[in-house]
N, CA, C and O of each residue as an XYZ file, in Angstrom:
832
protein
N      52.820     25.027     20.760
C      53.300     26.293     21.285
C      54.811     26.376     21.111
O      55.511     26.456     22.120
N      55.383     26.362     19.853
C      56.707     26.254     19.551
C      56.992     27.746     19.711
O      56.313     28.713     19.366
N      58.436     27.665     20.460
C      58.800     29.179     20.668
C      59.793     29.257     19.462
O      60.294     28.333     18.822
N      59.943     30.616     19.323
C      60.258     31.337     18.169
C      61.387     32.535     18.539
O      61.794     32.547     19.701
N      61.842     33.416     17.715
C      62.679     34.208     18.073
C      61.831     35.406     18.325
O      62.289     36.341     18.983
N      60.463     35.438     17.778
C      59.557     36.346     17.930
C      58.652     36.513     19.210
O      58.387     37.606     19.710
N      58.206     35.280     19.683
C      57.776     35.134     21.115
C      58.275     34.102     21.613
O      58.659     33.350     20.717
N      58.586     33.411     23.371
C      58.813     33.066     23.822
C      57.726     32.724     24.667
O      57.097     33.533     25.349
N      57.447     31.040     24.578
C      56.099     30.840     25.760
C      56.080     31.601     27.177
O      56.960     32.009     27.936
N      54.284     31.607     27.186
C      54.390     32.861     28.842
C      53.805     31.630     29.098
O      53.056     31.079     28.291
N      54.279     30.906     30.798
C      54.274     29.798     31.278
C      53.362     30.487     32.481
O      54.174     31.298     32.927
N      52.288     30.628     33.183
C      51.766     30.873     34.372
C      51.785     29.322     34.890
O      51.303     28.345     34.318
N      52.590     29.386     36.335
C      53.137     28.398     36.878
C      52.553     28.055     38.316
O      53.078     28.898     39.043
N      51.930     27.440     38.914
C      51.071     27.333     40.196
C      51.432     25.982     41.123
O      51.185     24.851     40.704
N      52.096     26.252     42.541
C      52.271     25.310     43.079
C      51.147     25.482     44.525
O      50.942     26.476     45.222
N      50.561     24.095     44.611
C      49.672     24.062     45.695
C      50.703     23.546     46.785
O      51.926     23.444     46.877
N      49.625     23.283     47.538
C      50.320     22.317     48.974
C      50.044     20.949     48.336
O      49.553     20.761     49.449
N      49.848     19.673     47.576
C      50.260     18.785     47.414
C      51.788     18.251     47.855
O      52.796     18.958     47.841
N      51.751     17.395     48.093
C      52.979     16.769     48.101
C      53.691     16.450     46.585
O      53.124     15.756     45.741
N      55.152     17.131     46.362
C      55.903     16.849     45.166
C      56.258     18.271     44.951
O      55.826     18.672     43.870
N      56.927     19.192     45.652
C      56.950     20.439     45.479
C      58.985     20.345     44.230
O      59.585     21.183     43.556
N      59.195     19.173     44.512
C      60.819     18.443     43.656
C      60.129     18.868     41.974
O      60.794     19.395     41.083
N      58.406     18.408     41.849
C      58.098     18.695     40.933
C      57.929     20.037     40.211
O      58.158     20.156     39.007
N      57.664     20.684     40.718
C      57.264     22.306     40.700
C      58.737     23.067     40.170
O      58.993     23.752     39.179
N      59.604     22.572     41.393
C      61.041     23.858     40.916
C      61.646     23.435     39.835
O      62.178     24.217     39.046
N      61.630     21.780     39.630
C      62.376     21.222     38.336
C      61.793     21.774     37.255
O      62.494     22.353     36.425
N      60.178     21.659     37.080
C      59.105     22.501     35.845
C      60.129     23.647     35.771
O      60.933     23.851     34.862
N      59.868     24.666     37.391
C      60.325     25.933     36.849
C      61.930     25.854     36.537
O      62.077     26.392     35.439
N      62.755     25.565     36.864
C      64.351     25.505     36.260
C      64.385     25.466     34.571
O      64.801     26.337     33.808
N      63.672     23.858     34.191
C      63.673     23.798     32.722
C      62.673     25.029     31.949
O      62.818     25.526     30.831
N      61.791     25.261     32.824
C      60.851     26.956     31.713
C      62.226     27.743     31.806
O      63.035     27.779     30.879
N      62.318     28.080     32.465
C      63.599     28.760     32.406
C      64.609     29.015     31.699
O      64.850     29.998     30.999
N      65.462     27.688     31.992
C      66.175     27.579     30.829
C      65.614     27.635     29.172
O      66.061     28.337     28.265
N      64.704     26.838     29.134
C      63.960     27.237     27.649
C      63.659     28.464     27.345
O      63.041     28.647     26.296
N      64.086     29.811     28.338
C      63.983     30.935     27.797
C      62.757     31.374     27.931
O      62.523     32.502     27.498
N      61.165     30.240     28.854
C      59.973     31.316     28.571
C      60.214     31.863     29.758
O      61.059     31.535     30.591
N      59.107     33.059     29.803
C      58.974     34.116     30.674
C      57.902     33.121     31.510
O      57.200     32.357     30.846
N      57.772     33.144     33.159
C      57.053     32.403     34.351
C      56.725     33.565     35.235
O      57.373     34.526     35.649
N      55.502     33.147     35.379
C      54.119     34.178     36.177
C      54.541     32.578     37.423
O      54.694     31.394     37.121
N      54.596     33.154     38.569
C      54.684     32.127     39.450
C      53.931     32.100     40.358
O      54.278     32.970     41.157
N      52.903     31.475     40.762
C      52.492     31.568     42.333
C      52.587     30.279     42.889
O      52.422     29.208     42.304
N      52.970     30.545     44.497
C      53.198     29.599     45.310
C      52.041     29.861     46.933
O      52.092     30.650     47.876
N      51.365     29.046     46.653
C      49.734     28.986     47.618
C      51.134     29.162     49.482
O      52.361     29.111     49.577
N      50.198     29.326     50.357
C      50.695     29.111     51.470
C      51.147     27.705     52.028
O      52.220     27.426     52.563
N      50.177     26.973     51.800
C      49.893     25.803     52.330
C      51.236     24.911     51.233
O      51.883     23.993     51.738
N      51.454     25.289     49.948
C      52.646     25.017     49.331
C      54.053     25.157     49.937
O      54.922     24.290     50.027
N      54.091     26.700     50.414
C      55.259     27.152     51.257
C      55.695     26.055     52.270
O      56.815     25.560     52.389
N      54.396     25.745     53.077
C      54.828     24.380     54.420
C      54.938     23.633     53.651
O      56.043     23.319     54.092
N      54.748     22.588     52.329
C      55.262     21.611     52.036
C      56.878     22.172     51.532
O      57.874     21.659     52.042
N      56.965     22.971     50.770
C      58.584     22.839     50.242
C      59.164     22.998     52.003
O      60.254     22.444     52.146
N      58.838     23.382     52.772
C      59.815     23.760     54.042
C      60.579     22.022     54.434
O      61.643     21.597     54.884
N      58.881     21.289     53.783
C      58.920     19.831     54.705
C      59.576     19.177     54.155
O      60.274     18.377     54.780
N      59.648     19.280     52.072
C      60.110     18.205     51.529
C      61.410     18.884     50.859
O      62.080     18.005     50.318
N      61.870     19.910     50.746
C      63.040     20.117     49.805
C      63.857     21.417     50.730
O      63.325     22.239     51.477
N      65.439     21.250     50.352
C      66.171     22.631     50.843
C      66.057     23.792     50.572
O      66.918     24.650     50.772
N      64.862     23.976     50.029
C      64.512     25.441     49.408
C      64.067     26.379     50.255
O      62.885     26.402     50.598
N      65.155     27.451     50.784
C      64.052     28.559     52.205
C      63.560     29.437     51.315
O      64.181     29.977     50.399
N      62.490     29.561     51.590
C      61.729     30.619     50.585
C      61.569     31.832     51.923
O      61.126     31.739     53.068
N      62.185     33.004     51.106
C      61.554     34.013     52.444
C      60.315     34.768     52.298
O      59.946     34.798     51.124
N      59.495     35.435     53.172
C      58.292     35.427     53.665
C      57.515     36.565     52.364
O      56.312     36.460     52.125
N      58.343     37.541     51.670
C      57.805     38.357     50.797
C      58.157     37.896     49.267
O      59.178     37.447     48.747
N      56.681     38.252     48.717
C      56.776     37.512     47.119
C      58.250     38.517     46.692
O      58.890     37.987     45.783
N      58.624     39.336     47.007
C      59.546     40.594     45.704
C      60.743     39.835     46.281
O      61.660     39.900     45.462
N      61.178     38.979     47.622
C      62.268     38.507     48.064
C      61.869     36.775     47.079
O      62.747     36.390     46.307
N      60.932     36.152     47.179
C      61.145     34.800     46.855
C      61.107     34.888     45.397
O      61.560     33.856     44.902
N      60.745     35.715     44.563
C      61.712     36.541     43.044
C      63.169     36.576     42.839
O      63.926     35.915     42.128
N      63.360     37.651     43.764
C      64.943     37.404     43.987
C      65.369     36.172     44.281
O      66.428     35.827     43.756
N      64.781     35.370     45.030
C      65.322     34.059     45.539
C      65.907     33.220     44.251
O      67.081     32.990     43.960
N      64.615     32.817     43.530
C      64.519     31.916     43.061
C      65.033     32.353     41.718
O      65.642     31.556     41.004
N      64.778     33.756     41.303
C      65.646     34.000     40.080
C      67.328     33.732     40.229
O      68.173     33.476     39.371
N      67.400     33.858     41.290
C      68.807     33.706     41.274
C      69.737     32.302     41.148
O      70.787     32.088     40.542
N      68.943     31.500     41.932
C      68.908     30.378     42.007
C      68.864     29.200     40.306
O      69.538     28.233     39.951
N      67.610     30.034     39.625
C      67.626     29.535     38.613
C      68.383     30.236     37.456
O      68.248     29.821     36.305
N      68.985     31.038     37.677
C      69.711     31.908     36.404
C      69.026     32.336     35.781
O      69.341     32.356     34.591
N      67.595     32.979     36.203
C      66.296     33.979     35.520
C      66.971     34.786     35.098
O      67.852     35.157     35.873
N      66.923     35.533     33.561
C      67.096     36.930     33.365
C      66.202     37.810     33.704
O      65.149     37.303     34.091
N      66.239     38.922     33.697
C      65.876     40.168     34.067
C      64.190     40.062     34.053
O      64.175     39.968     32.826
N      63.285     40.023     34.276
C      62.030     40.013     34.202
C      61.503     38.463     33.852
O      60.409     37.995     34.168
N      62.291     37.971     33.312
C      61.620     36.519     32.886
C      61.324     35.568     34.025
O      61.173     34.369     33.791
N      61.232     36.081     35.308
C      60.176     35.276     36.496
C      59.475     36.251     37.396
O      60.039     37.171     37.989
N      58.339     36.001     37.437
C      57.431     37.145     38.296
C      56.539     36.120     39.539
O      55.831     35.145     39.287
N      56.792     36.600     40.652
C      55.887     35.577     41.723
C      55.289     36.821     41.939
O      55.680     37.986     41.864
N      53.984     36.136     42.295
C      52.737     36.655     42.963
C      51.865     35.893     43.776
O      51.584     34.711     43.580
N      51.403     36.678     44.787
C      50.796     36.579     45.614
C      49.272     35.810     45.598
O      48.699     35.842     44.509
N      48.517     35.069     46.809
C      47.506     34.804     46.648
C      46.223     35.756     46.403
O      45.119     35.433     45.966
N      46.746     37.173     46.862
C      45.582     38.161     46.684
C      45.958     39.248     45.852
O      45.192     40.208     45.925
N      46.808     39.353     45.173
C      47.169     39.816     44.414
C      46.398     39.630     42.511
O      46.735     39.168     41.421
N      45.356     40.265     43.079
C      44.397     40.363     41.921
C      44.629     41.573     40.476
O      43.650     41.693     39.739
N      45.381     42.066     40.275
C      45.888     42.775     39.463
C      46.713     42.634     38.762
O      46.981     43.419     37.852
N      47.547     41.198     39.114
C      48.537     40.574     38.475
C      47.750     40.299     36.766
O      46.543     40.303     36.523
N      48.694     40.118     35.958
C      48.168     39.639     34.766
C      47.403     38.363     34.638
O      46.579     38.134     33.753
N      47.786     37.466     35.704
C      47.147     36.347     34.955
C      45.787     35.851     35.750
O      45.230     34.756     35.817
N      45.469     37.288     36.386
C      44.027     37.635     36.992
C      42.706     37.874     35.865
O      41.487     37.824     36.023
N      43.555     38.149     34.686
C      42.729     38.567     33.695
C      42.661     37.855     32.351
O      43.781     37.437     32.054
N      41.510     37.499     31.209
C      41.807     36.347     30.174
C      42.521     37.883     28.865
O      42.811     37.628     27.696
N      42.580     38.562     29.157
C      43.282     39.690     28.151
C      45.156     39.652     28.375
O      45.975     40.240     27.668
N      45.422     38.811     29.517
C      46.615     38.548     29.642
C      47.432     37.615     28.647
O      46.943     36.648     28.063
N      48.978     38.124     28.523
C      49.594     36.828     27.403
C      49.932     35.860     28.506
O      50.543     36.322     29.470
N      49.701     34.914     28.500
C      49.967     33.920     29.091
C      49.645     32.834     28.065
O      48.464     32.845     27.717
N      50.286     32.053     27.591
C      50.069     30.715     27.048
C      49.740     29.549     27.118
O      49.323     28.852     26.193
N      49.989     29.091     28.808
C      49.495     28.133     29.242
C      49.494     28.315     30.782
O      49.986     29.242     31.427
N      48.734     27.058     31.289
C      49.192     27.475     32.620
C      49.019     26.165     33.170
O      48.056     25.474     32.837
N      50.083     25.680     34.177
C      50.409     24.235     35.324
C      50.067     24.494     36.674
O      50.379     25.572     37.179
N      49.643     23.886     37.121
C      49.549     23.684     38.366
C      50.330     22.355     38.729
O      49.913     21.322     38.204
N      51.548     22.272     39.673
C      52.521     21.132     39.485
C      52.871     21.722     41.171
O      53.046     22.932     41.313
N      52.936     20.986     42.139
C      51.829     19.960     42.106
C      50.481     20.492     42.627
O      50.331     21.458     43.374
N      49.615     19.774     42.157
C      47.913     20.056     42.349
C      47.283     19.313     43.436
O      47.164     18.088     43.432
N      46.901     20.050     44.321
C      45.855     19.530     45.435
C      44.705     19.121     45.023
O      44.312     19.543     43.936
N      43.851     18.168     45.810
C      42.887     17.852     45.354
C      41.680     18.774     46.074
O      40.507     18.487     45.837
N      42.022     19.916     46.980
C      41.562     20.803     47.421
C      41.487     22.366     45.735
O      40.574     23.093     45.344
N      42.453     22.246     45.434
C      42.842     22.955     44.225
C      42.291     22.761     42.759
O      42.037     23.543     41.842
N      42.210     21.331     42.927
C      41.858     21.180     41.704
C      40.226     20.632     41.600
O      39.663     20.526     40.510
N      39.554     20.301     42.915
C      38.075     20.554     43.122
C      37.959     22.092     43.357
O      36.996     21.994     44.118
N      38.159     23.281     43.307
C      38.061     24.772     42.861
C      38.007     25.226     42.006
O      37.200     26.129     41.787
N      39.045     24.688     40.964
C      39.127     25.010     39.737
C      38.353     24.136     38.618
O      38.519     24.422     37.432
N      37.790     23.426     38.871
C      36.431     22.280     38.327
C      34.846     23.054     38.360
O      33.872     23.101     37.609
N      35.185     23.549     39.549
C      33.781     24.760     39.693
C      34.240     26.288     39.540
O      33.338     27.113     39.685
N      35.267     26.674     39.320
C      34.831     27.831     38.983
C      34.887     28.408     40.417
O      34.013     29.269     40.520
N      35.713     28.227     41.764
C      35.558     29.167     42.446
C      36.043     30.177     42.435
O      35.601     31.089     43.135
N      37.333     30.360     41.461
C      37.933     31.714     42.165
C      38.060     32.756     43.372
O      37.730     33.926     43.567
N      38.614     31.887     43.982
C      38.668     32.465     45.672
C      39.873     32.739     45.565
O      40.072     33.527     46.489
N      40.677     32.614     45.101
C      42.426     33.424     45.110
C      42.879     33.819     43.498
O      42.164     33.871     42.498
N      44.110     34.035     43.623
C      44.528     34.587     42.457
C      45.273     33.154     41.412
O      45.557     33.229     40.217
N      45.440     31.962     42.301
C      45.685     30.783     41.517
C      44.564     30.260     40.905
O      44.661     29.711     39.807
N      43.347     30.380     41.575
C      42.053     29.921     40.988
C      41.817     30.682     39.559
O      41.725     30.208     38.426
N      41.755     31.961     39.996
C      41.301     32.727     39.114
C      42.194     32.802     38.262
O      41.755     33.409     37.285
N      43.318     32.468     38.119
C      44.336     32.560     36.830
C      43.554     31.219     35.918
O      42.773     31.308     34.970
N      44.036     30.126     36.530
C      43.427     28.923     35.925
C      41.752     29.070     35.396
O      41.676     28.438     34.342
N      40.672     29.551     35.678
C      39.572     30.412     35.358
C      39.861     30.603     33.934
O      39.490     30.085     32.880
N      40.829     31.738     34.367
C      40.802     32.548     32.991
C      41.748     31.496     31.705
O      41.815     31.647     30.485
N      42.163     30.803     32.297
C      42.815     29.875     30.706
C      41.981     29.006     30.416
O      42.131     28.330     29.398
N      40.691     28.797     31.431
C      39.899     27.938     30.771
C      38.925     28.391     29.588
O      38.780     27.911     28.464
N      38.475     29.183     30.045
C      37.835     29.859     29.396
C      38.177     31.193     28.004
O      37.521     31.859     27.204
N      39.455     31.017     28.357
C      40.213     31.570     27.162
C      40.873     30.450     25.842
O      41.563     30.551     24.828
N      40.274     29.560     26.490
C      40.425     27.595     25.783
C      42.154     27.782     25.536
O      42.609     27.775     24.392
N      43.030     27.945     26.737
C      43.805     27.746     26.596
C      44.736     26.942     27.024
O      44.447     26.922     28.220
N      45.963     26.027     26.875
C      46.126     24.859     27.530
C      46.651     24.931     29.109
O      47.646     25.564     29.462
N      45.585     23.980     30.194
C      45.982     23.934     31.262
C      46.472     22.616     31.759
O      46.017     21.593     31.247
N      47.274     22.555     32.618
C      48.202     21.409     32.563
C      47.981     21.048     34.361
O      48.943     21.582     34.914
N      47.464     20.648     34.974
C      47.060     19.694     36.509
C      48.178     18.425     36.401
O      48.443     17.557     35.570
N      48.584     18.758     37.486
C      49.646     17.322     38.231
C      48.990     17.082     39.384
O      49.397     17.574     40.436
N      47.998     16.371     39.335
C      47.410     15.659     41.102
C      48.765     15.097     41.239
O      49.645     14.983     40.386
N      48.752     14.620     43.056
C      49.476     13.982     43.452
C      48.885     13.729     44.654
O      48.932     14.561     45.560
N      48.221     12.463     44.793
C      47.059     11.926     45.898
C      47.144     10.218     45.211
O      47.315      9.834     44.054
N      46.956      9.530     46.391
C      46.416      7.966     46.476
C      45.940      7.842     47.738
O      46.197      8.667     48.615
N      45.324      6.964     47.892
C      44.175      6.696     46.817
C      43.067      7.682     46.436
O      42.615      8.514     47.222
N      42.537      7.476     44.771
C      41.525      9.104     44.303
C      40.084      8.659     45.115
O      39.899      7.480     45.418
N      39.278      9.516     45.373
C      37.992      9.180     46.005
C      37.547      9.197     44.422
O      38.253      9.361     43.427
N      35.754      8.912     44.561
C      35.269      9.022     43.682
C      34.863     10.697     43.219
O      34.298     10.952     42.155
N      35.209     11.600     44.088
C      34.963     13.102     43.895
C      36.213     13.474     43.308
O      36.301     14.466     42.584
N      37.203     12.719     43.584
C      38.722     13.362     43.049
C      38.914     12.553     41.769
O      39.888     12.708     41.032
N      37.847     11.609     41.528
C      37.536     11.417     39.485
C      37.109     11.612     38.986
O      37.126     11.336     37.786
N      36.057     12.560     39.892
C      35.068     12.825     38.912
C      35.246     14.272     38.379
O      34.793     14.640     37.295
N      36.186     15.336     39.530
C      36.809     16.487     39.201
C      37.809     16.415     38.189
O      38.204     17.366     37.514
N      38.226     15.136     38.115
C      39.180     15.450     36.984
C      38.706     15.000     35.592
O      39.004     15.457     34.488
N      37.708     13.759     36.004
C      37.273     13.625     34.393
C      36.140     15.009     33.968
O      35.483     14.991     32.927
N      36.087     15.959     34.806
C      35.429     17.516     34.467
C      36.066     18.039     34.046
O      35.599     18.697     33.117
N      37.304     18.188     34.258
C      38.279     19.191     33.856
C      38.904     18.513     32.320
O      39.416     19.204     31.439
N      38.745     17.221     32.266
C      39.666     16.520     31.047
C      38.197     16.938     30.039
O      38.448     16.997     28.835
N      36.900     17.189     30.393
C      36.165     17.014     29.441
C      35.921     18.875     29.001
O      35.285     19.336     28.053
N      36.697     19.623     30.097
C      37.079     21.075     29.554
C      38.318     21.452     28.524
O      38.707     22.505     28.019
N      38.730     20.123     28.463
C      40.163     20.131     27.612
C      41.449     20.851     28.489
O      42.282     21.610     27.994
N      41.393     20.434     29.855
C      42.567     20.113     30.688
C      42.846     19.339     30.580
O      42.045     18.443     30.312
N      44.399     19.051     30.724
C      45.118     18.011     30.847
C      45.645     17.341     32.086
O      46.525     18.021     32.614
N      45.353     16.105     32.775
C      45.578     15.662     33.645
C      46.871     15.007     33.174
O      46.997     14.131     32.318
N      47.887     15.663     33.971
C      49.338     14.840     33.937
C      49.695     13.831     35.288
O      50.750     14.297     35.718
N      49.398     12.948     35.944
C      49.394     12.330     36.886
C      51.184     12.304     37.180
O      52.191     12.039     36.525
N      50.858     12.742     38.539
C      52.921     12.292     39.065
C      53.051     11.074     39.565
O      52.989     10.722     40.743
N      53.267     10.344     38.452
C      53.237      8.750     38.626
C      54.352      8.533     37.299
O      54.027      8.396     36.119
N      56.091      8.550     37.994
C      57.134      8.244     36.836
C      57.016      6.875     36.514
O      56.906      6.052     37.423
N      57.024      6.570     35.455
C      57.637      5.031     34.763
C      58.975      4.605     35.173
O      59.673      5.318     35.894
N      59.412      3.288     34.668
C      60.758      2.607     34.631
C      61.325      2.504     33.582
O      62.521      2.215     33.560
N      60.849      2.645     32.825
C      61.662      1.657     31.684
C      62.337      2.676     31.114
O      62.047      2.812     29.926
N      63.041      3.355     31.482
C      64.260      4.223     31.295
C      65.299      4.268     32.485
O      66.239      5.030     32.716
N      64.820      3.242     33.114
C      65.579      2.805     34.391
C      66.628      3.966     34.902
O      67.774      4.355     34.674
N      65.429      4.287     35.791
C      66.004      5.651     36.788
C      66.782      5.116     37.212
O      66.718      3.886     37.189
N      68.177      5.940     37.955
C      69.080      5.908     38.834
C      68.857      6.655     40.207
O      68.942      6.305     41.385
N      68.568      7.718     39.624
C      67.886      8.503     40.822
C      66.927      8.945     41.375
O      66.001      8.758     40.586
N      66.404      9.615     42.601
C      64.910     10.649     42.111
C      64.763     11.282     41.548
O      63.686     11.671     41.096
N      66.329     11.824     41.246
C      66.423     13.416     40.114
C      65.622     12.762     38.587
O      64.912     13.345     37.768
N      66.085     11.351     38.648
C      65.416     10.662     36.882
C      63.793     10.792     37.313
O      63.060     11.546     36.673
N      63.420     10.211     38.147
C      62.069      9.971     38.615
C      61.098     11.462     38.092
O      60.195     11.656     37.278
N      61.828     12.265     39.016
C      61.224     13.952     38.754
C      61.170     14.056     37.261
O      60.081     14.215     36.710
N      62.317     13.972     36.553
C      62.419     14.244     35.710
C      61.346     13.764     34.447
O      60.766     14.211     33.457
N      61.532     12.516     35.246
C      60.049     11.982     33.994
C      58.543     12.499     33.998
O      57.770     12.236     33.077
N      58.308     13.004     34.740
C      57.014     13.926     35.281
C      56.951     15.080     34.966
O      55.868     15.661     35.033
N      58.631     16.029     34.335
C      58.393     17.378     34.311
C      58.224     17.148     32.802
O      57.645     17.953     32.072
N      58.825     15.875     32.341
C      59.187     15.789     31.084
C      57.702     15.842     30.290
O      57.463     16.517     29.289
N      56.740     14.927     31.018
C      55.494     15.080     30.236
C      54.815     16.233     30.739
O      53.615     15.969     30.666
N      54.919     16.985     31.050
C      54.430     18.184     31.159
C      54.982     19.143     30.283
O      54.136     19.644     29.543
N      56.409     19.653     30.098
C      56.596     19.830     29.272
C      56.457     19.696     27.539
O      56.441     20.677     26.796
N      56.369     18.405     27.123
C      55.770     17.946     26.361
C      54.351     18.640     25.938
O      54.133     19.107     24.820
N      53.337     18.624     27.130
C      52.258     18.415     26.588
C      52.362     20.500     26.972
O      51.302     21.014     27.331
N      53.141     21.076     26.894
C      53.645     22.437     26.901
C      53.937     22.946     25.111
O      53.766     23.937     24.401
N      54.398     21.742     25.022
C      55.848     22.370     23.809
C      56.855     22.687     23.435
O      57.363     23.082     22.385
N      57.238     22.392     24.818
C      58.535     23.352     25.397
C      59.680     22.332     24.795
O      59.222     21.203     24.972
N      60.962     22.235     24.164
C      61.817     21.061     23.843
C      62.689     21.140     25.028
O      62.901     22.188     25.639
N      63.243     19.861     25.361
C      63.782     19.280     26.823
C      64.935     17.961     26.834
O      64.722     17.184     25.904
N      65.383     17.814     27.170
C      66.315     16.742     27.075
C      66.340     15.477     28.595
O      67.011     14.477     28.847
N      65.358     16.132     29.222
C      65.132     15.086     30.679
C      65.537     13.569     30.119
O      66.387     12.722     30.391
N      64.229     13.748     29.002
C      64.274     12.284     28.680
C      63.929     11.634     27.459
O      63.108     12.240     26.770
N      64.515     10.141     26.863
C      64.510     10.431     25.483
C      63.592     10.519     25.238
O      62.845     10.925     26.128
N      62.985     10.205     23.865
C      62.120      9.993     23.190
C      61.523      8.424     23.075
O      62.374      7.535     23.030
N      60.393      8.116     23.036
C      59.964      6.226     23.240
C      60.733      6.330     21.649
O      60.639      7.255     20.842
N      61.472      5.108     21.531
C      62.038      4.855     20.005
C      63.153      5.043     20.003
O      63.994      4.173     19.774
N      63.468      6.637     20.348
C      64.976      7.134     19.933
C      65.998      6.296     20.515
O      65.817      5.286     21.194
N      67.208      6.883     20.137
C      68.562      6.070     20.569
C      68.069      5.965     22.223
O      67.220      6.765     22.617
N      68.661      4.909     23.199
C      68.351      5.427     24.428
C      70.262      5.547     25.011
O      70.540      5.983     26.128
């Protein structure tokens, strides 16, 4: 999904209530900066984790946490759209939508046993729905220990739909300094397995 001067990846972007919400805004900062356009939703139960784990006040209406966060990230003019959990009219309610890919970062294991069956009970379900079945690439960040045997077997369902399970589990051997490195190595393979080009982190091989 190499972007071009002609299109620019459409990123539909989904944060649950998992724990790792550090993961989610870093994803969205670097889409950003890479210039694609981000369909955003942020579940409720997400909202109480960023309150718990990061300085981010999100205020209570999607058209304010737009403003928020565009601002925050140096969004241009339309290139971030949040929506709502019931907000079924949104584009990426539908598989006729451009959307290119779509993340869920971070992924509940409440979230991502929904989207294994096909519930579509909100508008995050049903986005993810529609990229499956539009065989288009979807990108899951669990973030749970220990997995039950239902939370492997949902994901080896989804890996055998041609989702991609990105686990938020950073490596060392680029010997972090910080958490900011830590995050970074997690958005990095997501990105990656996006298309998106990034500089988090090198390349295995390259100069380090």
């Amino acid at each position: 999904m190499a972007s071009d001067h002609a299109h620019k990846p459409v990123i539909a972007l989904a944060m649950t209530g998992a724990s790792g919400a550090q993961y989610g805004f870093r994803l969205l900062q670097t889409l950003i900066a890479a210039d694609c356009r981000v369909y955003l939703m942020i579940s409720k139960a997400a909202q109480v984790v960023i309150g718990m784990e990061t300085d981010v006040a999100l205020p209570g209406r999607n058209a304010e946490i737009q403003k928020t966060l565009a601002i925050k990230y140096q969004a241009a003019e339309g290139q971030l759209r949040v929506f709502g959990e019931d907000e079924w009219t949104a584009p990426v309610a539908s598989g006729s939508n451009d959307v290119d890919a779509m993340v869920v970062c971070p992924c509940s294991m409440g979230a991502l046993s929904a989207i294994a069956h096909g519930a579509s009970n909100n508008l995050l379900e049903r986005a993810a729905d529609a990229v499956l079945k539009e065989r288009k690439r979807l990108v899951l960040v669990p973030r749970e220990s220990p997995y039950s045997d239902i939370h492997l077997e949902n994901m080896l369902k989804l890996s055998r739909m041609d989702a991609v399970i990105v686990d938020a589990n950073p490596g060392f051997y680029n010997k972090p300094g910080s958490v900011d490195d830590l995050v970074d190595f997690v958005v990095a393979k997501i990105l990656d397995q996006l298309g998106v080009e990034h500089e988090l982190q090198p390349k295995w091989g390259s100069d380090r």
